[in-house]
C-alpha positions as CSV (number, residue, x, y, z in Angstrom):
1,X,14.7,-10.1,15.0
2,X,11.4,-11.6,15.9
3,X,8.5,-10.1,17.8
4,X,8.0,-11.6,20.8
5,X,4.8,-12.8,20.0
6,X,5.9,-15.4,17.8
7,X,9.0,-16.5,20.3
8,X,6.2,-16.8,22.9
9,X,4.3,-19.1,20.7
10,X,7.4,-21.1,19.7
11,X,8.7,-21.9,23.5
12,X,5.2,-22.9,24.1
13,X,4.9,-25.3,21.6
14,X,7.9,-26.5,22.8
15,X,7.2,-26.8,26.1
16,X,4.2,-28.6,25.0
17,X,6.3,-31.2,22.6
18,X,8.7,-31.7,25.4
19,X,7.3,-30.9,28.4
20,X,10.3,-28.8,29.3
21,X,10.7,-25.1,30.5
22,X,11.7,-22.8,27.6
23,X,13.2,-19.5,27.8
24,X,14.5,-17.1,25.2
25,X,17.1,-14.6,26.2
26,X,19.2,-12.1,23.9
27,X,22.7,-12.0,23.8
28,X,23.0,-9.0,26.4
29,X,21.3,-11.4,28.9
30,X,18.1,-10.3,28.8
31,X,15.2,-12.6,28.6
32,X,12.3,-12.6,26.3
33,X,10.2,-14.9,27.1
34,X,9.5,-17.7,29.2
35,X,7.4,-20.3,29.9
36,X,7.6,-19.9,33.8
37,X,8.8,-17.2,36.1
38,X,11.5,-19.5,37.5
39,X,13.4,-19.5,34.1
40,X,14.5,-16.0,35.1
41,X,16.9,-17.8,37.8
42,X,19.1,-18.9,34.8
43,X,20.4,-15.2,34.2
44,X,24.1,-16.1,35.7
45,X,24.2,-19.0,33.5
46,X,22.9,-17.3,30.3
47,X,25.7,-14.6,30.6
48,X,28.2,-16.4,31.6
49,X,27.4,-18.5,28.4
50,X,27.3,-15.5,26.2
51,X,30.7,-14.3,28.0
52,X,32.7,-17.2,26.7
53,X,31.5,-16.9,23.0
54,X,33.2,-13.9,22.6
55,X,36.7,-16.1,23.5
56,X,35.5,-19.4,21.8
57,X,34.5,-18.9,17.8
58,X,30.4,-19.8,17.8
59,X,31.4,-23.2,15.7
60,X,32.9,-24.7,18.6
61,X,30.0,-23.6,21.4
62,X,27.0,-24.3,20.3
63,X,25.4,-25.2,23.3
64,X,26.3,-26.6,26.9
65,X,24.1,-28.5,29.3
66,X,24.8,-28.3,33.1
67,X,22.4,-31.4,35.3
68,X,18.9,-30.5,34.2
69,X,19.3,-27.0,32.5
70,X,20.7,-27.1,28.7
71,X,21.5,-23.4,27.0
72,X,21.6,-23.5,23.6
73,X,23.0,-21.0,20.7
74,X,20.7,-19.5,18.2
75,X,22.3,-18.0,14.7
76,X,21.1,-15.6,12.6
77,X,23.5,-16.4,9.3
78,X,26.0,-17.5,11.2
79,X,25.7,-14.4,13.8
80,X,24.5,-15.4,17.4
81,X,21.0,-13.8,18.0
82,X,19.4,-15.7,21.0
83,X,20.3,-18.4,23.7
84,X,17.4,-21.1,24.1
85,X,17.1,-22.5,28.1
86,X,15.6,-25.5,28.6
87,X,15.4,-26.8,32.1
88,X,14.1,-29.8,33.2
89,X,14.8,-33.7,33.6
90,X,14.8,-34.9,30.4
91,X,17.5,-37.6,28.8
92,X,16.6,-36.0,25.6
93,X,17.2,-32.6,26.4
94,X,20.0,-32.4,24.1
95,X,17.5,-33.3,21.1
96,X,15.2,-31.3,22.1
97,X,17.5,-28.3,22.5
98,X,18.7,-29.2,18.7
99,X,15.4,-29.2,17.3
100,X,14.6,-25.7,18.9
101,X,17.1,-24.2,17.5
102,X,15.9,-25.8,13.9
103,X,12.7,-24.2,14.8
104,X,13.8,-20.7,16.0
105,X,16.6,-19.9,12.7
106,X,13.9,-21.8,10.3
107,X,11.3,-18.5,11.7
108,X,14.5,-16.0,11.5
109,X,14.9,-17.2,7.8
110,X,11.5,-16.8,7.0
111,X,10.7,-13.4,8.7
112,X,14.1,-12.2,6.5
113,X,12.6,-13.6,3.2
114,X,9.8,-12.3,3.9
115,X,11.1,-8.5,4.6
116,X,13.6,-8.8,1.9
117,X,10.5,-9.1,-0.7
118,X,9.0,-6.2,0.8
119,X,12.2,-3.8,0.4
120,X,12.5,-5.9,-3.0
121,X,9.2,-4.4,-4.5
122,X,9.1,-0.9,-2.5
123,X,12.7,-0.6,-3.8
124,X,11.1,-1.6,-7.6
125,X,8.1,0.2,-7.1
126,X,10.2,3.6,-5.9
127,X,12.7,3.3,-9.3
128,X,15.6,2.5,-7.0
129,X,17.1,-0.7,-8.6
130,X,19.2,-0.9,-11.6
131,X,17.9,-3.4,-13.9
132,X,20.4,-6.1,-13.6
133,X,20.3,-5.8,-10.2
134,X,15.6,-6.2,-10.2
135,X,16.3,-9.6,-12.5
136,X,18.8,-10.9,-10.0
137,X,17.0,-10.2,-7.2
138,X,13.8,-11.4,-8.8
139,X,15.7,-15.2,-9.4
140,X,17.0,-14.9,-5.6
141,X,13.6,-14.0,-4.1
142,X,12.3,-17.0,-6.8
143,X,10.0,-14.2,-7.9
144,X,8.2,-14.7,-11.4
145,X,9.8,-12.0,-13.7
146,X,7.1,-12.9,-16.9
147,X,4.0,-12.5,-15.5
148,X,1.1,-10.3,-16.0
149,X,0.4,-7.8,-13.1
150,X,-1.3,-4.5,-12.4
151,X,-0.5,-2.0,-9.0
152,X,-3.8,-1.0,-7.5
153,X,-3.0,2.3,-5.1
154,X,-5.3,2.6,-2.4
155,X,-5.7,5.9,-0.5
156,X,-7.7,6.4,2.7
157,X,-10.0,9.3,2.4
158,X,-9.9,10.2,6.3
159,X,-6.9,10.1,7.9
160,X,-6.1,7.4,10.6
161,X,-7.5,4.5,8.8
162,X,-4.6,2.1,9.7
163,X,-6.1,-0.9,9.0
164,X,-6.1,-0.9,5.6
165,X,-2.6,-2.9,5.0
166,X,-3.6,-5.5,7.5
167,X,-6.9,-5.8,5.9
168,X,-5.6,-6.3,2.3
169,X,-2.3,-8.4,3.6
170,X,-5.3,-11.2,5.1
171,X,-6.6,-11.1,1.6
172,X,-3.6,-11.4,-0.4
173,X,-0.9,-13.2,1.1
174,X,2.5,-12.0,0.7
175,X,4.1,-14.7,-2.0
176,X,6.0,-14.9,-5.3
177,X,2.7,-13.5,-7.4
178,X,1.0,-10.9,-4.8
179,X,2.1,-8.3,-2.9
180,X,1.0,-5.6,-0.7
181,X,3.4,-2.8,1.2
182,X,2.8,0.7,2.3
183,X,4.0,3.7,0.4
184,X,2.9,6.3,3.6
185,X,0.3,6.3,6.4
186,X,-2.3,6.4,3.9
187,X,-1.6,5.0,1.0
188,X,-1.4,1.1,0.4
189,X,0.0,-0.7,-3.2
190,X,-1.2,-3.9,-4.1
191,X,0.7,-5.3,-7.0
192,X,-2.0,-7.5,-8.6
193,X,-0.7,-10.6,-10.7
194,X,-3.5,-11.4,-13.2
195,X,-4.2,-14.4,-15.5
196,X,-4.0,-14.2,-19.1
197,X,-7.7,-13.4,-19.8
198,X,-8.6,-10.8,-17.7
199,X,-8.6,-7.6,-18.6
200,X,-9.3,-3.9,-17.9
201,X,-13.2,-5.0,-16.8
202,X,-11.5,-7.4,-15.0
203,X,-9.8,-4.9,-13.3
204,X,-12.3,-2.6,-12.5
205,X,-14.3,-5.8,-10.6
206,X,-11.0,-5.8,-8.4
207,X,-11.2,-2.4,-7.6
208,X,-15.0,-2.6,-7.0
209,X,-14.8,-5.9,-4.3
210,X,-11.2,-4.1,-2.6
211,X,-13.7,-0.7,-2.1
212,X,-16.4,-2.6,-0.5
213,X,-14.5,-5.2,1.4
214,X,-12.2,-2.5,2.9
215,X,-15.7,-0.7,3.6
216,X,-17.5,-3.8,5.2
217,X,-14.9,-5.6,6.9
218,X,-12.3,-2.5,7.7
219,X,-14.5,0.2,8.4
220,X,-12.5,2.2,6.0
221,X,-13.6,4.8,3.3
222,X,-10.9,4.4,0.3
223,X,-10.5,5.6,-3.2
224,X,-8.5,3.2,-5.5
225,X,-6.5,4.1,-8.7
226,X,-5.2,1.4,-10.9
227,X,-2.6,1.5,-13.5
228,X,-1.9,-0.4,-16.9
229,X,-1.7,-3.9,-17.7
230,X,2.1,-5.0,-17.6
231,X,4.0,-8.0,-18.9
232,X,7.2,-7.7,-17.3
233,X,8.6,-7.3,-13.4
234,X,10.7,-4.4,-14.6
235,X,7.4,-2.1,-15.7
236,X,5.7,-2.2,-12.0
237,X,7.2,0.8,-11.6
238,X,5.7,2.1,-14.9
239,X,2.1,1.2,-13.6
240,X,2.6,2.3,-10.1
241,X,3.5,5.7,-11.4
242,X,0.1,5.6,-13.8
243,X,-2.3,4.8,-10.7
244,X,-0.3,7.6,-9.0
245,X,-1.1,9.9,-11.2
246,X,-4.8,8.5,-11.9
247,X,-5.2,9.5,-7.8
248,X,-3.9,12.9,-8.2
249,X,-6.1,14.0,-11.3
250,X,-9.0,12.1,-9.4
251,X,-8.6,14.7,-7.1
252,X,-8.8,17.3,-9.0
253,X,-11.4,16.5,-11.8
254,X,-13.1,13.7,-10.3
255,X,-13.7,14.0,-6.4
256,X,-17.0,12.1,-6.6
257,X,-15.2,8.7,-7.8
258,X,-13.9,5.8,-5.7
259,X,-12.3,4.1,-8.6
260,X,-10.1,5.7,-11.1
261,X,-8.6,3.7,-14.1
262,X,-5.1,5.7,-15.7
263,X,-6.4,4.7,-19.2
264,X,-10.2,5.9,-18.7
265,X,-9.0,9.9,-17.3
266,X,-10.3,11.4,-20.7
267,X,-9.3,15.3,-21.0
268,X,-8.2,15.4,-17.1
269,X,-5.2,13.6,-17.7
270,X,-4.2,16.0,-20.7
271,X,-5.0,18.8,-18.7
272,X,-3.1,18.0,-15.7
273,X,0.2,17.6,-17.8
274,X,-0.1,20.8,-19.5
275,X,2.6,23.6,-17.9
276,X,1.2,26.0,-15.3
277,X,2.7,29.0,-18.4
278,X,0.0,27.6,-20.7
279,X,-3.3,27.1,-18.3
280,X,-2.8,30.6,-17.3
281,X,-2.6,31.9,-21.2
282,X,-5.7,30.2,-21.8
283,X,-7.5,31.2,-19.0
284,X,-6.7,34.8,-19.6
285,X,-7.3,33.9,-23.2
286,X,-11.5,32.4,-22.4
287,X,-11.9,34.5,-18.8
288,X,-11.7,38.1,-17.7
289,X,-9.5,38.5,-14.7
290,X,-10.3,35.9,-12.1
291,X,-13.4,35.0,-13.3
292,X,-13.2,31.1,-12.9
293,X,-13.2,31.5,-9.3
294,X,-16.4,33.9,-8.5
295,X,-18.8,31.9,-9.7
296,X,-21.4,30.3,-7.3
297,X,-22.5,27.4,-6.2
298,X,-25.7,27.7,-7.8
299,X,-24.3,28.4,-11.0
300,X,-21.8,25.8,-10.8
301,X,-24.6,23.1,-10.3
302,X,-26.8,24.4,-13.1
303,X,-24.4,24.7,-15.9
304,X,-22.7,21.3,-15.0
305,X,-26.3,19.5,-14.9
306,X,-27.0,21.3,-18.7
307,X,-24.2,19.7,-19.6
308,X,-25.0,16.1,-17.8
309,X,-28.1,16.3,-19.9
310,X,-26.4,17.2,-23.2
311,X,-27.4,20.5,-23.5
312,X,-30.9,19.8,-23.2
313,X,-33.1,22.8,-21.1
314,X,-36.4,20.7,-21.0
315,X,-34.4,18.0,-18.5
316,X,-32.4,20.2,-17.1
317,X,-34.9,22.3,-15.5
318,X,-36.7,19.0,-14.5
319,X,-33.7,17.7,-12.1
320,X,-33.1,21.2,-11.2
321,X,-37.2,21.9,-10.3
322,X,-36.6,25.3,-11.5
323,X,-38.8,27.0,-14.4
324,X,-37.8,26.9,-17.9
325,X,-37.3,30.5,-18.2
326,X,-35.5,30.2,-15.1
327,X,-32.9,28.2,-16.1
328,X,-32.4,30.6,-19.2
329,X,-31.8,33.2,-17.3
330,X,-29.4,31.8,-15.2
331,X,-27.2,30.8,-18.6
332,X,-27.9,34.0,-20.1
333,X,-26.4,35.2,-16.8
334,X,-23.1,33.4,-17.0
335,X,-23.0,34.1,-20.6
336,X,-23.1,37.7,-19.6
337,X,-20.0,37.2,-17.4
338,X,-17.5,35.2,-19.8
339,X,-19.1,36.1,-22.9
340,X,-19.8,32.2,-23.5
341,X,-23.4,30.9,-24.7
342,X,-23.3,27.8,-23.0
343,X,-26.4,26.6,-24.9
344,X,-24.1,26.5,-28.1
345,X,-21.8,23.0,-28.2
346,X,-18.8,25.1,-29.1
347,X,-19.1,27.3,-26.0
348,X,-20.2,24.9,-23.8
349,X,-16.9,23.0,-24.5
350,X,-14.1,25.9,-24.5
351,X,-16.4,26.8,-21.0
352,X,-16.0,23.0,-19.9
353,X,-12.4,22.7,-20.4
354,X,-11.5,26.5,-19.1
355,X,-13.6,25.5,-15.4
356,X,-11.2,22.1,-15.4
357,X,-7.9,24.0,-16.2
358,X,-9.1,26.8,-13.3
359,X,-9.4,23.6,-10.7
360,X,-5.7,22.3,-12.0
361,X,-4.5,25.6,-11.6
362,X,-6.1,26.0,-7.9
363,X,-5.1,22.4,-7.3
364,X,-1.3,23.3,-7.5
365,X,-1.3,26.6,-6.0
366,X,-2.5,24.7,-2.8
């Protein structure tokens, strides 16, 4: 059904064509809009109108005009949706009646085409389609199946930022080649298509101009994962599922990032797959007890900012502003607690990778 925004625009472009009243009323006899209050006197007539189609099949009655007021039957797929009114004196009223209900079952056709490629690619995003059925539906929909794409998932960092799927559906207009739908209230795909150069820089440009145009123009804070490069419509699934998973790890190992590309995750992305059996035998295996989560904040941002600056205690106490010696001591001090020199590459590393299973393992308990 459509919104009675668009009917109102419709009758008033025909009222402005034909300079006849137009009303739009459903088939319970109830009226939509109009194009002036008077139109409402026409309620008798519009029911007694839908009354007789259910005696008379709808290809026989397809509209009736009584002196200067004309009632005529709008289809959906041959199922009656609205009655069109026109009143007025007007030899052509008939015409005009004709060519409004071209108008209003051309916008009914549309408005389905358009939501059937929406269910289309949530359905194929979601793994719901057998693959016969994504290619027929693809030739239906006249939807490219060979064609390079990529799904961008866009997540709004606060929640009640609404206006990201209006933003990005003004920027990429739903077609055959782009398309954007929601997955929940804050997260937004965008299923990219792409030309035969561009590539993964190519992509991360995307991601950069979608993070600061949602920011400028939407107000919106978002962080945007993107997946791989695919060839064929049957594999969107494949990349949605990779710039699903590219958000989640972000959110573990990466918080600072607005952009996160599935095949530039590093060690996160290994990490995050391993069983929950596993982390915790090598956590007991590198930590004491629950020693991952007492350290402080202070230590946190020291040890991290050695390793930033590759191990190097000269820089490191620079960015910090703290004293050589005092940046040994605090090291010493951690190395006291885990028994790992964190000055030695080797420790540093099993220390590194043992902090990053402890935030996976936090990450699920919550």
């Amino acid at each position: 059904m459509l919104s009675n925004q668009i009917l109102h625009k419709a009758v008033q472009d025909m009222k402005s064509i034909t300079g006849l009243e137009c009303a739009v009323w459903d088939m319970k006899g109830i009226c939509l809009v109009m194009t002036n209050e008077r139109m409402t006197a026409q309620e008798t007539l519009v029911v007694s109108f839908c009354r007789t189609l259910t005696d008379v099949p709808t290809d026989e009655i397809q509209f009736k005009i009584k002196k200067d007021v004309g009632i005529f039957l709008v289809k959906d797929d041959e199922d009656p949706c609205y009655c069109l009114v026109l009143k007025g004196s007007c030899p052509q009223i008939e015409m005009a009646g004709r060519m409004g209900i071209s108008q209003l079952e051309n916008l009914l056709f549309a408005y389905k085409e358009k939501m059937d490629k929406n269910r289309f690619i949530q359905n194929l995003i979601l793994d719901n389609m057998l693959l016969v059925d994504v290619y027929n539906q693809a030739k239906k929909l006249k939807i490219p199946v060979e064609l390079r794409r990529c799904v961008f998932l866009i997540e709004a960092k606060n929640e009640g930022d609404n206006l990201i799927l209006e933003t990005l559906k003004g920027l990429y207009a739903t077609g055959t080649k782009d398309f954007v739908t929601a997955v929940d209230e804050k997260r937004v795909i965008l299923v990219r298509a792409l030309e035969s150069t561009d590539d993964y820089p190519h992509l991360e440009q995307i991601a950069k101009e979608l993070v600061d145009t949602l920011n400028m123009e939407a107000m919106v804070s978002v962080r945007i994962a993107y997946g791989t490069i695919i060839s064929e419509l049957k594999d969107v699934s494949k990349s949605y599922k990779e710039a699903d998973m590219a958000l989640e790890v972000g959110r573990v190992f990466y918080a600072d990032k607005n952009i996160l590309a599935y095949n530039e995750l590093g060690i996160g992305r290994l990490i995050h797959q391993l069983p929950a059996s596993l982390c915790t035998m090598f956590l007991n295996e590198v930590f004491d007890e629950d020693v991952a989560d007492d350290f402080e904040d202070e230590e946190l941002v020291t040890v991290y900012t050695f390793f930033d600056n590759n191990l190097n205690i000269s820089e490191t106490a620079r960015q910090l502003y703290v004293h050589r010696n005092t940046l040994v001591y605090r090291l010493e001090k951690i190395q006291k607690r885990t028994g790992l020199d964190v000055r030695v590459f080797e420790d540093a590393l099993t220390f590194k990778i043992a902090m990053m299973v402890a935030d996976h393992m936090r990450y699920m308990r919550e």
